[in-house]
N, C-alpha and C positions, 0 to 999 in steps of 0.2 A: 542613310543609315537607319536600321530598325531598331528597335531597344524594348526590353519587355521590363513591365514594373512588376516589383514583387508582388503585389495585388493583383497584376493580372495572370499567376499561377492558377492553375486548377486547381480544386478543394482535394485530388486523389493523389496530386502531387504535392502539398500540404501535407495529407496524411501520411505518405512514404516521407518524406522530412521530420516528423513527429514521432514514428517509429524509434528516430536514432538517437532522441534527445529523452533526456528527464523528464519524467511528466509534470511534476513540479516546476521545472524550469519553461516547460512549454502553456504551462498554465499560467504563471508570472509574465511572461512574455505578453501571450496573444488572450486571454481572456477579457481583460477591459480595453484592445486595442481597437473594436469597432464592433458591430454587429455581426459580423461574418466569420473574423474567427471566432466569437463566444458561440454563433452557433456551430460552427466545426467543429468547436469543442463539444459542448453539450448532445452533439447529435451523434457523434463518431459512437460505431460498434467496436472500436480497436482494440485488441486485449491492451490493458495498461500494464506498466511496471514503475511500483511506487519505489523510492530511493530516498528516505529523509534522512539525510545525515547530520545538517546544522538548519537548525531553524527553531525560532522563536514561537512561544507558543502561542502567541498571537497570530502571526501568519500558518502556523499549523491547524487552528480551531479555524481559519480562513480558511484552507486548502481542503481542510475537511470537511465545512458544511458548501462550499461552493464546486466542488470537484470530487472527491471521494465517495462521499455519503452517495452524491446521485449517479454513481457510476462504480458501485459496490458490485454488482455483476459480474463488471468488464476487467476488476482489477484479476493478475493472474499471477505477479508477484507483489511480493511486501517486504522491506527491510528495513528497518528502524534503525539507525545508527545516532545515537542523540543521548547527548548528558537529563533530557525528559523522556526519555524513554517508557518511563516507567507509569508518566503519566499519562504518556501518549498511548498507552497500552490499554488503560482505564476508558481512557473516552473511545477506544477502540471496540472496545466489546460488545456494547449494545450493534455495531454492524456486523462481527464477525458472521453468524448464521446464513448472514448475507452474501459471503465470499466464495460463493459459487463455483467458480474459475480458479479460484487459489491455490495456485501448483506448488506457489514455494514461500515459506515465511520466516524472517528473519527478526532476532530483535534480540538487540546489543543495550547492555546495561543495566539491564530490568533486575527491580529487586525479589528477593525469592518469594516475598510472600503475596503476589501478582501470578508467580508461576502457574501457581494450582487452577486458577481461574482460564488463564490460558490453554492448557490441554485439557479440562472439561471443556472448553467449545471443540477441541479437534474433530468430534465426528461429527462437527456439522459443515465438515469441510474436506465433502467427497471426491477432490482430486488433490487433495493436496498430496505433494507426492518428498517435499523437501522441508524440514521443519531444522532451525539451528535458534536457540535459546543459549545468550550468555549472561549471566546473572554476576551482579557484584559482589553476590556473597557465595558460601561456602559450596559447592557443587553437591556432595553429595547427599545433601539436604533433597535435592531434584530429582536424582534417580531414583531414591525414593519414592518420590512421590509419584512418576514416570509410572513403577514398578507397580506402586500399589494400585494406582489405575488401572491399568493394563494388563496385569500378570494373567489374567482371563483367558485372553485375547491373543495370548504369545502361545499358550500350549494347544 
């Protein structure tokens, strides 16, 4: 009888496995699991798609200097869904310019006076093609402010 161990997958059949799962979840996983995945990780060109829904902002300032920050490139979605949303937006910003790839951004809960700071970085985020802001407070505080950016740009 033959039997294959998980270890003895290929690192491109890893990466088609890691496609299908959370990146967060697959950094939690296989990042301190030995040498091999932290280098699949660290080495992979794979677009990512970040999905933070519940998490501590300890393990987020973790995901973010150990996974995020060094693989700002590759990310190609982003969605914040998080009661720190707002602060997770903050330590956000000094990478956004970085977001190269970022086709679609999301971010749930954010307070409105964060907002403004968020769409001045949009044009430094040449593909971004999907933008969804939901703020806690009053909405059309936002269009607003959308408006007054942009109105240039619209006619």
């Amino acid at each position: 009888m033959f039997f294959t161990a998980f270890e003895d997958l290929s690192n491109e059949l890893f990466y088609e496995i890691f496609e299908f799962l959370d990146s967060y979840h697959v950094f939690e996983a296989f990042h301190d699991l030995n040498k091999r995945f932290q280098n699949l990780l660290v080495n992979s060109n794979l677009p990512i798609k970040i999905n933070i829904s519940s998490i501590s902002k300890y393990r987020f300032r973790r995901y973010l200097t150990h996974f995020i920050i060094p693989h700002t490139n590759q990310i190609k979605s982003l969605r914040l869904f998080n009661p720190f949303a707002a602060d997770i937006s903050l330590l956000l910003f000094p990478i956004m310019t970085n977001l190269t790839r970022l086709e679609s951004l999301t971010i749930n809960n954010i307070e409105y006076n964060y907002i403004e700071e968020i769409i001045n970085h949009l044009s430094s985020l040449p593909v971004l093609s999907s933008l969804i802001i939901i703020s806690i407070d009053y909405m059309k505080k936002i269009k607003m402010i959308f408006i007054r950016k942009y109105f240039v740009y619209l006619h």
